[in-house]
SEFIDO-37493 format. One record per residue: residue in one letter; x, y, z of N, C-alpha, C in turn. Coordinates in steps of 0.2 Angstrom, whole numbers, plus 5000, padded with zeros to 4 digits. Last residue first. Example, Ala and Ser with C-alpha at 12.3 -4.5 7.8 and 13.67 -1.06 7.14 Angstrom:
# SEFIDO-37493
S506449895035506849955036506450005039
A506649725039506249785039506649845039
***
This chain:
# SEFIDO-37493
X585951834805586551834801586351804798
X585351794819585251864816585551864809
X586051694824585551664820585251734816
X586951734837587351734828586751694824
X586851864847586151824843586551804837
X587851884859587851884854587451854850
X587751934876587651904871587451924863
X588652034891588252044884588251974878
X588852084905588952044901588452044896
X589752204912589452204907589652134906
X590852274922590352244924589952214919
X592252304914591752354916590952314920
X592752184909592952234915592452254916
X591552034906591952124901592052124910
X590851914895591151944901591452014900
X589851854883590351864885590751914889
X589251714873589251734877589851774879
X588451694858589051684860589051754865
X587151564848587451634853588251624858
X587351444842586751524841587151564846
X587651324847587951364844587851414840
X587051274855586751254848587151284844
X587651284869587651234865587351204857
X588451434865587951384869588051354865
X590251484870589651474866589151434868
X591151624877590951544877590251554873
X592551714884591951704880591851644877
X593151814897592951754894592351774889
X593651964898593951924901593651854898
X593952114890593352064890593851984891
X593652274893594052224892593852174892
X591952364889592652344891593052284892
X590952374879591352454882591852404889
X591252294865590952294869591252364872
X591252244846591452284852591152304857
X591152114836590852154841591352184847
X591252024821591752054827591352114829
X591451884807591251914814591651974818
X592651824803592151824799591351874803
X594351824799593651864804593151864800
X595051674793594651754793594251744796
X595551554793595851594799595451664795
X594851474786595251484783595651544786
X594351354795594551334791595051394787
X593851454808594551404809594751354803
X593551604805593251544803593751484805
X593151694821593451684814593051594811
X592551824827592351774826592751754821
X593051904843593151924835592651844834
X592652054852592551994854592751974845
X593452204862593352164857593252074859
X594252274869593452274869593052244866
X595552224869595452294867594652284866
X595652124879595352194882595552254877
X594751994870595152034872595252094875
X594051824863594051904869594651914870
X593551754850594151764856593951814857
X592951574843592751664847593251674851
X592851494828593151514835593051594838
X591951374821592151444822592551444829
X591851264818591951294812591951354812
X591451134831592251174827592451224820
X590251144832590251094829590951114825
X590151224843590051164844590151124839
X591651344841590951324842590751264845
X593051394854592651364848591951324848
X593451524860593051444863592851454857
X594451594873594551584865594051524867
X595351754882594751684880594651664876
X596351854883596251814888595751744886
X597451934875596951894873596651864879
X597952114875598152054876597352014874
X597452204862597752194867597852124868
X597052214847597752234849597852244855
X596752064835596552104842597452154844
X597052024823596852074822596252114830
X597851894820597951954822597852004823
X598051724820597451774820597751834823
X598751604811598851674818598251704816
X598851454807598451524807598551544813
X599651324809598951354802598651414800
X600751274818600151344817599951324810
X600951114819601151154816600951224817
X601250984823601550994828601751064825
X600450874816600950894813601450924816
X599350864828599650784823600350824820
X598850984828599550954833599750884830
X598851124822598651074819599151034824
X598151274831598851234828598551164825
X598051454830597851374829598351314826
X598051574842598551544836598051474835
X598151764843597851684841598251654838
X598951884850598851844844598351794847
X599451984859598852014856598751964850
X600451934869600451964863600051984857
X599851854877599851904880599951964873
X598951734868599151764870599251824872
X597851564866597851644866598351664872
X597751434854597951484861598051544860
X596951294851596951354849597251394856
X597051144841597251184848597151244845
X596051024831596651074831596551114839
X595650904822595750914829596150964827
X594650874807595250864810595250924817
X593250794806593450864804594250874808
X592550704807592950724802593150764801
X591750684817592450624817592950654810
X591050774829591350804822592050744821
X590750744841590250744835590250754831
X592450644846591650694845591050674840
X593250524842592750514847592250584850
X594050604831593850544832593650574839
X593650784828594250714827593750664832
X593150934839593250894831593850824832
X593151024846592750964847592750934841
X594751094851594251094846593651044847
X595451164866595551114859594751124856
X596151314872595651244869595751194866
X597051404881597151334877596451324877
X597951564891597251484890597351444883
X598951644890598551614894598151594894
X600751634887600051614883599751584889
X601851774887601551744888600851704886
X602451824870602351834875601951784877
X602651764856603251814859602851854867
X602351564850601951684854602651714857
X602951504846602851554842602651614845
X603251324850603551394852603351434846
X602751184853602651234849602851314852
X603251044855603651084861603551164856
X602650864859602850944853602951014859
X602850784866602650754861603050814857
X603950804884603450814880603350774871
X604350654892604450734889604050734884
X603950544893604050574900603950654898
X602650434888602850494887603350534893
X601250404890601650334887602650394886
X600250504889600550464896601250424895
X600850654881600550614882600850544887
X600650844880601150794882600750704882
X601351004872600950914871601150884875
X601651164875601751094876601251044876
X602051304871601351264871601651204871
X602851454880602851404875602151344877
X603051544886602951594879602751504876
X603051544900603751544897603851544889
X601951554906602251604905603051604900
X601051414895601551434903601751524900
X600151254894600051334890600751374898
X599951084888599851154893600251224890
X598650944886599051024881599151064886
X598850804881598650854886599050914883
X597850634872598550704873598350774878
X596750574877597550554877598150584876
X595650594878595750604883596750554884
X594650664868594950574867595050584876
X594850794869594150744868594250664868
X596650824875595850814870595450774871
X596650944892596750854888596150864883
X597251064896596751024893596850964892
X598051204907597951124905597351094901
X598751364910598251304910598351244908
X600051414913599351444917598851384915
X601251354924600951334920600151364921
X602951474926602151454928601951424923
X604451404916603951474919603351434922
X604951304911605251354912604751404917
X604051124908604151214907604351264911
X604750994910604851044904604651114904
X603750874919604150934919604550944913
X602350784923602750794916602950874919
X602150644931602050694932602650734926
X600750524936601250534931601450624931
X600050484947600150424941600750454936
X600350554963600450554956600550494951
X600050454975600450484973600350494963
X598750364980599250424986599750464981
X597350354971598150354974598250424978
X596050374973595950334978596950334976
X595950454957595650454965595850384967
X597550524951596750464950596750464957
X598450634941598250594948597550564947
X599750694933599250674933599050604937
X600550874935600350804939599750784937
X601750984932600950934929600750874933
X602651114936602451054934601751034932
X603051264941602851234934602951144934
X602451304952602851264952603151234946
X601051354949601651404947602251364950
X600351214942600651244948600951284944
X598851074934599551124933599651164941
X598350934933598450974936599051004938
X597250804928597750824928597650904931
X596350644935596450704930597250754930
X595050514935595850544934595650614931
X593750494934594250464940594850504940
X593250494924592750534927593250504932
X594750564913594350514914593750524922
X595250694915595450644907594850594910
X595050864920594550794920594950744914
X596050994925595650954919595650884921
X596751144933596351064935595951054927
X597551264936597051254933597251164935
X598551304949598151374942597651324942
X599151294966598751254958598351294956
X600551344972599551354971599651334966
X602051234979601651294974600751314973
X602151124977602351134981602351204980
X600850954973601351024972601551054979
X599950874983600850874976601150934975
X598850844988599650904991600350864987
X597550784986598050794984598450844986
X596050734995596350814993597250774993
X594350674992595150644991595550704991
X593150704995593350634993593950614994
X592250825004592850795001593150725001
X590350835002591150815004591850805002
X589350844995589750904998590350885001
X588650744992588550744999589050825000
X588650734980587850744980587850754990
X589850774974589350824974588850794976
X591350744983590550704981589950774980
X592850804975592250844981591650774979
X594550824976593750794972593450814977
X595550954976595250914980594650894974
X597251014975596850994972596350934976
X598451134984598151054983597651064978
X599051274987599451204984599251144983
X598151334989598651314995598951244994
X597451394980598051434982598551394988
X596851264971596951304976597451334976
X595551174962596351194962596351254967
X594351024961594451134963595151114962
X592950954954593650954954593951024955
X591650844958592050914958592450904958
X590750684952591250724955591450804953
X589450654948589650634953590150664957
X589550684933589150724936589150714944
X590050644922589850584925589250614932
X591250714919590950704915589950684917
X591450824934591850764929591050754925
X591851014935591450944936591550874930
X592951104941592751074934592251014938
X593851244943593551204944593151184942
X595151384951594951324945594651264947
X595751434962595751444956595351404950
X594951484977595051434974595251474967
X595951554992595751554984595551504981
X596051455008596351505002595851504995
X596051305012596251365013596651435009
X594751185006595051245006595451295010
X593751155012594251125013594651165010
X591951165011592551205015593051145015
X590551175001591251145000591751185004
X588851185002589451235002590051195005
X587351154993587851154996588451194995
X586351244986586451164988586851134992
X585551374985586351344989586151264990
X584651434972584451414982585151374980
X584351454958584551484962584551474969
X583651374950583151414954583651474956
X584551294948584651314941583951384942
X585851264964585151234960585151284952
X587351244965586851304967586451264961
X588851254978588451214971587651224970
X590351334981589551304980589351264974
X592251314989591751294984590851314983
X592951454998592351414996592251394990
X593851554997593951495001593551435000
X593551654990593351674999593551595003
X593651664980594151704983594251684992
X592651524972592751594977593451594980
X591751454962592351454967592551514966
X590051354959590551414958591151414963
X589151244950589851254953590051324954
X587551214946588051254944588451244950
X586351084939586751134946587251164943
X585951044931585351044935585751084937
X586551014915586451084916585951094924
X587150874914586550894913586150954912
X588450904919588350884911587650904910
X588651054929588650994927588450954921
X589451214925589051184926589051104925
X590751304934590651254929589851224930
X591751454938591051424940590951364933
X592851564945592751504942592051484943
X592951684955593251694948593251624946
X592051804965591951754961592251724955
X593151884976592951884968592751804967
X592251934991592651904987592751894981
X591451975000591752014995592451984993
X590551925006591451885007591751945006
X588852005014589551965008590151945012
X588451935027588551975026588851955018
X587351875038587551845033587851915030
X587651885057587251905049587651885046
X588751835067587851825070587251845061
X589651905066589151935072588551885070
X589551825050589951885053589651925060
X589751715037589351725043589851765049
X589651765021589851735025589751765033
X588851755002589051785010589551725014
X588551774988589351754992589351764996
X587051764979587851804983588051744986
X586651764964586951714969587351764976
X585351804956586051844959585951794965
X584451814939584551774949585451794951
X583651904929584451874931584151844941
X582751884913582651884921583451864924
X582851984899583051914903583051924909
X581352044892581952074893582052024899
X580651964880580651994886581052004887
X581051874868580751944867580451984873
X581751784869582151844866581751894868
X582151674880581551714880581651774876
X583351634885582851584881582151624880
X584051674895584251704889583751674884
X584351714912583851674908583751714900
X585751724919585451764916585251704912
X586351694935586051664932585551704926
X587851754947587251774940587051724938
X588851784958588751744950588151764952
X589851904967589051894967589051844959
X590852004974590651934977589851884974
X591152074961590752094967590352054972
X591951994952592252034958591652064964
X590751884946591051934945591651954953
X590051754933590451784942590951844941
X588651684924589251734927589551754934
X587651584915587951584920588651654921
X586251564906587051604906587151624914
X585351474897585251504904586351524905
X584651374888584651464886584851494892
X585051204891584551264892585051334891
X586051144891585551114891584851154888
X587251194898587151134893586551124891
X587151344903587051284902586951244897
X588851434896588251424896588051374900
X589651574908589651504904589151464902
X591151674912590351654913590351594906
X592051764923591851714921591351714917
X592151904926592751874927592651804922
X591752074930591452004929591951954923
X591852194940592352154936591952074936
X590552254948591252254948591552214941
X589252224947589652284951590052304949
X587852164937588652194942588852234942
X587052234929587052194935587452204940
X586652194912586852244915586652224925
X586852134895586552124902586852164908
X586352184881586852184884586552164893
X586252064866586152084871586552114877
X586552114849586852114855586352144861
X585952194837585952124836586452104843
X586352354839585652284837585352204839
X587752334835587252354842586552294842
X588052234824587852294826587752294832
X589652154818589052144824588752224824
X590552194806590252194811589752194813
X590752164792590752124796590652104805
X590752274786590352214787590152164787
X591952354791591252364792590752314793
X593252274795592852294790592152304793
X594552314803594052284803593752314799
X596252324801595552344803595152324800
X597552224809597152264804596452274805
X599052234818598352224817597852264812
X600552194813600052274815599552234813
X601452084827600952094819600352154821
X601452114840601952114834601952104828
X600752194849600552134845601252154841
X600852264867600952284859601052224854
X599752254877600552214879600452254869
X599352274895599452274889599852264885
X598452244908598752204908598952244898
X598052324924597952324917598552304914
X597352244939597852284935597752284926
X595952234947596552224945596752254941
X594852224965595352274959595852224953
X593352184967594052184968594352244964
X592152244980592552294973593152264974
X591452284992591352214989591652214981
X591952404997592452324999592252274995
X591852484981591652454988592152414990
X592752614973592552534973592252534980
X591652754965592152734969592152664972
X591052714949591052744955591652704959
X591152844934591552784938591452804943
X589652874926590352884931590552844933
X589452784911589152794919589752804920
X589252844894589452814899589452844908
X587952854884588252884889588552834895
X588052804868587852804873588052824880
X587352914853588052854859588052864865
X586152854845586452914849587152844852
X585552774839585752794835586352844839
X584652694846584252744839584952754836
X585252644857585252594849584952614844
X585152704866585652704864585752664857
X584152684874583952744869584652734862
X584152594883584052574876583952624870
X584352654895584952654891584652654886
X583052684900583152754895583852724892
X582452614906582352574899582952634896
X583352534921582952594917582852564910
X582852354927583452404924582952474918
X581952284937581852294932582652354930
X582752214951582252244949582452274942
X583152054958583452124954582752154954
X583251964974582951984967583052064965
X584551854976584251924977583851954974
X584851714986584851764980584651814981
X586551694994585951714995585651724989
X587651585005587451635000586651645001
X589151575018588351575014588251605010
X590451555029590351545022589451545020
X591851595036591451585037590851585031
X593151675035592951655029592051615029
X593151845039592851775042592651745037
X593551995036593851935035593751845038
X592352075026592552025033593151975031
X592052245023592352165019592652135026
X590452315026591252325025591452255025
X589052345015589252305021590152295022
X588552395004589152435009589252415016
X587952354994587752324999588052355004
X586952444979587552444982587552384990
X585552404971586152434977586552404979
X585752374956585252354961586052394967
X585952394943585452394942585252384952
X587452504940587152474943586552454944
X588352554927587852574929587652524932
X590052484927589452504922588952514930
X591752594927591352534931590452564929
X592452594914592052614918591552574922
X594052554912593652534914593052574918
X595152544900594552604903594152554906
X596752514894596252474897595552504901
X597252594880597252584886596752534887
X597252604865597752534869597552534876
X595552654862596152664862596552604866
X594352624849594652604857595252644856
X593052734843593552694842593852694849
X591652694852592052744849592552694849
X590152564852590852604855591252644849
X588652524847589352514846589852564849
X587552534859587652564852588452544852
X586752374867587152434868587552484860
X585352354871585652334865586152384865
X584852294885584852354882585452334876
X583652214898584352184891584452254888
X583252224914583052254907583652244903
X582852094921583052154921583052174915
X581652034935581852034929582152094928
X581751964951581251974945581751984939
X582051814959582351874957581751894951
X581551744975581351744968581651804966
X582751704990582151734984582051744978
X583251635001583351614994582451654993
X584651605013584051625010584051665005
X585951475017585751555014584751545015
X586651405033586451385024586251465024
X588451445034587751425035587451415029
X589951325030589651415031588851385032
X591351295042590851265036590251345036
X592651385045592251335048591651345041
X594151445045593751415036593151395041
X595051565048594551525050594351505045
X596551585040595951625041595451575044
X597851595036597951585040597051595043
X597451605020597551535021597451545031
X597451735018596851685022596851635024
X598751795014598451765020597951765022
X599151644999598651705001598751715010
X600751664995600451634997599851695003
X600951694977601051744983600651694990
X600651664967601251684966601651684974
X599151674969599651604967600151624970
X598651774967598651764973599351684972
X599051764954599251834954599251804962
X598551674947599051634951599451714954
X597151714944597251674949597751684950
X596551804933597051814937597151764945
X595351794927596051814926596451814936
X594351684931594551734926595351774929
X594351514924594551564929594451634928
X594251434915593651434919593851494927
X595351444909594851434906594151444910
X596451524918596251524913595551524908
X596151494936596451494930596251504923
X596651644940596351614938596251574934
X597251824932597451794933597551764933
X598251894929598351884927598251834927
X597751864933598051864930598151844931
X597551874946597651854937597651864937
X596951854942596751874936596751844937
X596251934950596751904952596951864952
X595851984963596151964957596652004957
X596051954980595651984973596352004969
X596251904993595751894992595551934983
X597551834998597351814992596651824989
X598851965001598051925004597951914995
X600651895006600151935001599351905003
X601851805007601651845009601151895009
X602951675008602751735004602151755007
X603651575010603451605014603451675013
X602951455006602851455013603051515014
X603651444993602751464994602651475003
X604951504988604551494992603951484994
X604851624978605251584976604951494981
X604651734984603951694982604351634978
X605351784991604951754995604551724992
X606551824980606351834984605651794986
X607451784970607651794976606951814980
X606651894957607251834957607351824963
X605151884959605651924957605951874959
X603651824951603851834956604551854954
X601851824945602651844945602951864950
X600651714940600751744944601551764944
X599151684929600151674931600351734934
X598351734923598351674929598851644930
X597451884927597851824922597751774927
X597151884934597451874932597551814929
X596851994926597151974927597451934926
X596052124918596152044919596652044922
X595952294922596052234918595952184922
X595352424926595352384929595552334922
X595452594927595752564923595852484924
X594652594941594452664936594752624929
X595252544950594552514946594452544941
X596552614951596452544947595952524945
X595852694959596452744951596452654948
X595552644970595152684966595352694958
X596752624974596352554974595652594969
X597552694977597752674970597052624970
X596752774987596852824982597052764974
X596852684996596152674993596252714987
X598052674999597852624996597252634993
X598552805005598852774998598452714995
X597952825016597552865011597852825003
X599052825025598552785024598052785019
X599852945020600052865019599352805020
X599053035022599253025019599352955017
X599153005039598552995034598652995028
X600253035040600252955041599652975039
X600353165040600753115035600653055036
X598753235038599453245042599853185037
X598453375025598353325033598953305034
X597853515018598353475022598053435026
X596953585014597053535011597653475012
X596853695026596353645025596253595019
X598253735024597953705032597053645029
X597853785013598653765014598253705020
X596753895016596853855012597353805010
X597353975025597053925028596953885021
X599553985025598653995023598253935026
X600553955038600153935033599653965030
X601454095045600954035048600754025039
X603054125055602554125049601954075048
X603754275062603554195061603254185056
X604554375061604754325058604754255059
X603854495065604154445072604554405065
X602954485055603654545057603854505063
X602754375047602654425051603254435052
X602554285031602854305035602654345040
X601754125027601454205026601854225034
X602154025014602254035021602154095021
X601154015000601754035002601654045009
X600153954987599753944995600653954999
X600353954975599854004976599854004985
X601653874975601453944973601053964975
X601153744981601553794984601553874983
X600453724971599953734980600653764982
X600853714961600553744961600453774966
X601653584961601953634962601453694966
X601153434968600653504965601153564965
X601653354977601753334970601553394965
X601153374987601853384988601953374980
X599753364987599953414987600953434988
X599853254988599453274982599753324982
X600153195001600653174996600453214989
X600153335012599953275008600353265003
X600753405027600853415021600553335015
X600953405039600353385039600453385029
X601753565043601653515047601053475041
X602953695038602253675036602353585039
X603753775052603653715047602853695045
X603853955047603453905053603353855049
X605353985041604953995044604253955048
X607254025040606553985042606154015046
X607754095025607654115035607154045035
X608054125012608554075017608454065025
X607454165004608154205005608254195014
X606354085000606854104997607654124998
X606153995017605954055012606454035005
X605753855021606353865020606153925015
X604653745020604853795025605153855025
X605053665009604653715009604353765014
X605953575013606053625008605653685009
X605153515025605553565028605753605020
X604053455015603953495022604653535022
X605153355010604753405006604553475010
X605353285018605853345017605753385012
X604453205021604653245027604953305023
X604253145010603553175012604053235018
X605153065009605253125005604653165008
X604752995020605453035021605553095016
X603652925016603552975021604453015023
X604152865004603752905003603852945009
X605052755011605152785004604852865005
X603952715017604352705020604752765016
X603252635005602752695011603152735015
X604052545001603752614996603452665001
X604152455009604852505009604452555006
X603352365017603052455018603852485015
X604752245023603952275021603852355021
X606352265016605952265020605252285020
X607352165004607052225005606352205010
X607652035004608252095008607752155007
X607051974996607051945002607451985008
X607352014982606652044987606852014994
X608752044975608652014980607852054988
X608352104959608352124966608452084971
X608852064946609152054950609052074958
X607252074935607652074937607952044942
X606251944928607051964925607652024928
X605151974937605651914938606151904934
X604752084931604952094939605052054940
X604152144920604752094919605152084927
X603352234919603752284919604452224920
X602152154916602352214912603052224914
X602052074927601852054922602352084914
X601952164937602252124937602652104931
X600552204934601052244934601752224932
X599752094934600052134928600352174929
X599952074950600252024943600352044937
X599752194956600352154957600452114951
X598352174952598552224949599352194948
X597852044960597752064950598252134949
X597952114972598552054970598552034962
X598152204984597952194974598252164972
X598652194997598152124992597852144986
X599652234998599052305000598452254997
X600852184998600652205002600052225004
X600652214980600552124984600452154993
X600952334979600252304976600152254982
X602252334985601652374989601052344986
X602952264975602852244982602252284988
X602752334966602652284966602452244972
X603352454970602852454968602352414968
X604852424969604452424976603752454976
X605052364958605052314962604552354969
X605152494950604652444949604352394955
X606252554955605452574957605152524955
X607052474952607052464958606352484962
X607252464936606852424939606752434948
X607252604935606852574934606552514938
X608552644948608352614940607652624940
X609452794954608752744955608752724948
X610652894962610352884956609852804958
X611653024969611052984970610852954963
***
């Protein structure tokens, strides 16, 4: 008898995706190379791993019936899979002989026993807990499929698309959090789900919560810890519906205890038990990856204190996105626990009022959550309305009050990515059911839905308030304008999923980013690409570009790209030259977000080693760097460039004051 590596991997993998951890699946995935193996998945049948499981589970039972000196005794029935793994239990817990030479189990045996198909049922929540406890990004947003197998096909793969995921790995990228095309990969089955248009919501004034300055973190270690943070508002423990039926609601928080702030005397601060997940609880995987340049330690001062960090504290679950308004001190986030945020951040010296969007949907007759992961949300030019896009199928578009403007159903499945054009007239979503739709934001309607791809669409970018572009784990580009029926232009060359897309500030060169390690330029006049920058030795999942070069507000300062890798680097490139200028090295997990200032003279990246850095993009040194208590999925800048926003695993979003310095 002999087993590889990879076989266990594959059927691990396959149980994630079966079981709709579809974040975890993708970094799993992700890591362990599961589309460089040779498995033909399409020959391996559903539930092999459970399948797997209950036959050793059987003959474990009989081993252990089985005295010493070879008599059988009374079959241990009901045997767990905890307790098949625990020598111990055998040892201290032995089939207890009689003289007849029957034998009966201890009761302690009998009452840590159950039966075996509960076992097996118990698998999911047992890893779905064991993964909150260590939740990562995902997804990313490249999603992995094996050689041969069903996902090669999008028709006829088979996985729920409701959580992250990331994405990973997921999401897309920039405005996703992790892990979109982890549902990508996989054709979501909600797609098969009722979509009817949702009701409208009810809307209350939310009070205020308490900002704590959280004390800086103990050294990290490579793992990804995710304590789920301390909840300021109760839990909902409404079980998760499968009716995509669609409303939101706000919620008014109540004040947050004061006693965390004690943590900024000086003490360290007590981390919250990790609770066990809700339905309203996604899951994803832990995504880690070893840099290939030894990252260097930070100097003391150059760190952010505690002090000078707000931490905002809220959510439940895995907060994935978040984003300034244009306009105003008002921070926008979404998280896993079906629920975006509006944190009012223009008031330093009170502690910042949060509005809590929820994500229902219409269930018996009550609004219930989605429990969906809220994993995209864009505000409009002006800052009046926020976008967000959901797991659950739905586009919203939500006042700066908090009250549901409208709710966008054309969708089947996940939304991965989503953008408002310049112009503030149109939305722009990406799906897991392989289209891209414009949306009229002042009616809620769909304008126009594209079915180019033949694969989910990771990420969407605006070139003109009409046109735009649009990535797939099909790995293609398609760039489309409203009112054509086909593709104006479609740019193939990447090897692997395409996790993001940008076009420059001009709106003439397009940047994509792919699991196949490589950054590609490409321009209209152009079939193959301009520059074909190969350097990350892993995965790269998001792209900026810089607000600098002709037609910004910076015409002097030269245009540079910046990507972040699964290999724990930054890059900035100089693309006129088609050059790097500078690796930034000094995170040592994977990288998920990178946003340069407003006026291009810094850049900010998140990482899940807890860290957020600040460099200078003229001479690539840290000039800044805050450690938060976990992984940190996005980070964004406001528009004054005073403060820098930004997302974490563990529920935590926390602000950076850089006018303190």
């Amino acid at each position: 008898m002999s087993f590889s590596s990879d076989e266990v991997n594959f059927l691990v993998y396959r149980y994630l995706q079966e079981s709709g951890f579809i974040h975890s699946a993708f970094v799993f995935g992700i890591e362990s190379h599961i589309s460089q193996s040779n498995i033909n998945g399409a020959l391996v049948p559903p539930a092999a791993l459970l399948t797997i499981l209950q036959k050793g589970l059987m003959y474990t039972e009989v081993e252990w019936s089985v005295g010493e000196n070879g008599e059988m005794g009374r079959p241990i029935e009901g045997l767990s899979l905890i307790d098949a793994v625990m020598p111990e239990i055998k040892l201290t817990n032995p089939p207890i002989k009689t003289e007849s030479g029957k034998s009966a189990t201890s009761d302690t045996t009998n009452a840590s026993s159950s039966s075996a198909s509960t076992a097996g049922a118990n698998i999911k929540a047992e890893v779905k807990t064991e993964t909150t406890l260590t939740a990562s990004a995902a997804q990313s947003s490249s999603g992995v499929t094996a050689t041969g197998t069903a996902a090669a096909s999008a028709e006829s793969t088979e996985t729920d698309g409701s959580t992250s995921n990331a994405a990973a790995g997921s999401a897309n990228a920039s405005n996703n959090a992790v892990a979109s095309n982890t549902a990508a990969t996989t054709a979501a089955t909600t797609t098969g789900e009722d979509t009817k248009k949702p009701e409208a919501c009810q809307t209350t004034a939310a009070g205020p919560t308490t900002a704590v300055d959280d004390a800086t973190s103990s050294s990290s270690n490579n793992g990804c810890s995710n304590n789920t943070a301390a909840s300021n508002e109760a839990t909902s423990g409404v079980a998760a519906s499968t009716a995509p039926n669609s409303s939101s609601s706000v919620t008014p928080i109540a004040p947050a205890p004061n006693a965390t702030t004690a943590a900024t005397a000086g003490s360290t601060p007590t981390t919250a038990a990790p609770a066990a997940p809700t339905p309203a609880q996604s899951v994803t995987g832990t995504a880690t990856s070893t840099a290939r340049v030894e990252p260097m330690e930070i100097d003391s001062a150059i760190e952010i204190p505690a002090s000078k960090a707000t931490v905002l504290r809220g959510h439940e679950s895995e907060v994935f996105i978040c984003a300034w308004n244009p306009s105003r001190d008002l921070l926008a986030s979404g998280s896993g626990d079906s629920t975006a945020r509006i944190w009012d951040m223009s008031d330093t010296g009170n502690s910042p009022n949060q509005l809590v969007l929820r994500h229902c949907i219409q269930k018996g007759g009550a609004e219930v959550p989605s429990n969906k992961d809220v994993t995209s949300l864009d505000w409009n030019c002006d800052g009046t309305l926020l976008a967000t896009g959901s797991y659950d199928g739905f586009a919203r578009i939500w006042k700066t009050d908090g009250h549901l403007a409208s709710t966008l159903g054309q969708h089947k499945g996940p939304i991965f990515a989503l953008k408002w054009n310049k112009r503030g007239n149109y939305i722009l979503s990406a799906g897991v059911d392989k289209t891209t739709i414009i949306w009229d934001a002042s009616t809620g309607q769909c304008t126009q839905q594209f079915s180019f791809h033949n694969a989910p669409a990771l990420d969407v970018d605006w070139q003109t308030n009409n046109s735009f572009a649009s990535c797939s784990t099909d790995q293609r580009i398609h760039v489309c304008r409203l009112g054509s029926e086909a593709p104006v232009k479609t740019f193939r060359g990447h090897t692997n999923e395409v996790n993001a897309i940008k076009w420059c500030p001009q709106g003439k060169l397009l940047a994509s980013c792919s699991d196949d390690m490589t950054l590609k330029i490409w321009c209209m006049n152009r079939d193959k690409c301009c520059h074909d920058l190969q350097a990350h030795s892993k995965e790269i999942y998001t792209i900026k570009w810089s607000p600098t070069g002709p037609g910004t507000q910076n015409p002097n300062t030269n245009l540079l790209l910046a990507s972040a890798s699964f290999d724990s680097t930054v890059r900035l490139w100089d693309v006129e030259r088609g050059s790097c200028i500078h690796t930034l090295t000094k995170h040592t997990e994977p990288v998920y977000s990178v946003a340069f200032s407003p006026d291009g003279k810094y850049l900010a990246s998140g990482s899940f080693d807890k860290c957020v850095h600040i460099w200078s993009t003229q001479s690539g040194q840290l000039v800044h760097s805050y450690k938060g208590t976990g992984g940190i999925f996005e980070v964004c800048w406001n528009s004054k460039g005073t403060k820098v926003g930004a997302s974490a695993s563990d529920g935590s979003v926390f602000v950076l004051d850089l006018r303190k310095f």
